[in-house]
N, C-alpha and C positions, 0 to 999 in steps of 0.2 A: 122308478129305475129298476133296472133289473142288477139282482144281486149274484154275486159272486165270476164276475166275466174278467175284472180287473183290467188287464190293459191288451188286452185282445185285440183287433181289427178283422176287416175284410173276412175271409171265406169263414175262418174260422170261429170268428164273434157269431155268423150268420147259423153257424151247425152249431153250436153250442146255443144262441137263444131261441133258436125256431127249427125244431124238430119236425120231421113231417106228421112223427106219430104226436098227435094232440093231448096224451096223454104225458110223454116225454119232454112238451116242448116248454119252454122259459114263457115264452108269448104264444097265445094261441087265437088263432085268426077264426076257426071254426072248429065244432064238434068232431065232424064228416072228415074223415085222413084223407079221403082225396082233394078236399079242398085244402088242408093244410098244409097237406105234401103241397100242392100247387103255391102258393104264397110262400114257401121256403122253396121253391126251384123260382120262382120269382127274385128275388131279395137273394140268393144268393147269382141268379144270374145279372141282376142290375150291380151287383160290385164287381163281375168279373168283366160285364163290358162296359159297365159305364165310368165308373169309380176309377176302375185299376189303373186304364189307358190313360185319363187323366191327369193320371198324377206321375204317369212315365215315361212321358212323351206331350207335346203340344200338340192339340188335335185342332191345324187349320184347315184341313180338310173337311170341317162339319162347316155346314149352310144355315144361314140365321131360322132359316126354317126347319132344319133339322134341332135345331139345339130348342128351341119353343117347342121342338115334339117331345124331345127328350127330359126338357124340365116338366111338361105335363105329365108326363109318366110316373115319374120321381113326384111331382105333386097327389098324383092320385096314391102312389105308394105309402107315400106319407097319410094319408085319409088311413088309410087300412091298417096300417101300425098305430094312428090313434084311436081307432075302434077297437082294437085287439083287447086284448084280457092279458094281461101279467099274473100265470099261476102261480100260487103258494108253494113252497115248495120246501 
């Protein structure tokens, strides 16, 4: 678990646990700040379109086929936050 977030959500849980700088960040996905940074413009854009609308509106406009891409996404997502590394801090 990552410590001290409290009861945070969305954009803001996402900039507070995963900085792009790898030395800054709660969780860190890689050494390399390009790849870091990428994986928090990641994670923070999967809550801003996937998560948000969700939960603010009924999306029947998504295709059974779009939602199977979309949870694959979120599937792979989740792969990479459980590889990460939780820094000490």
């Amino acid at each position: 678990m990552v410590p001290s977030i409290g009861e945070m959500t969305g954009g803001p849980l996402i900039n507070k646990a995963i900085n792009p700088e790898p030395s800054k960040s709660m969780i860190v996905f890689s050494s390399h700040a390009n790849e870091q940074e990428g994986y928090a413009a990641l994670f923070k854009g999967l809550i801003a379109a996937f998560r948000n609308p969700s939960h603010h509106k009924f999306l029947d406009n998504v295709s059974r086929e779009q939602a199977l891409q979309i949870c694959a996404f979120i599937d792979n997502m989740l792969a990479a936050l459980g590889s990460a590394q939780v820094a000490s801090q």
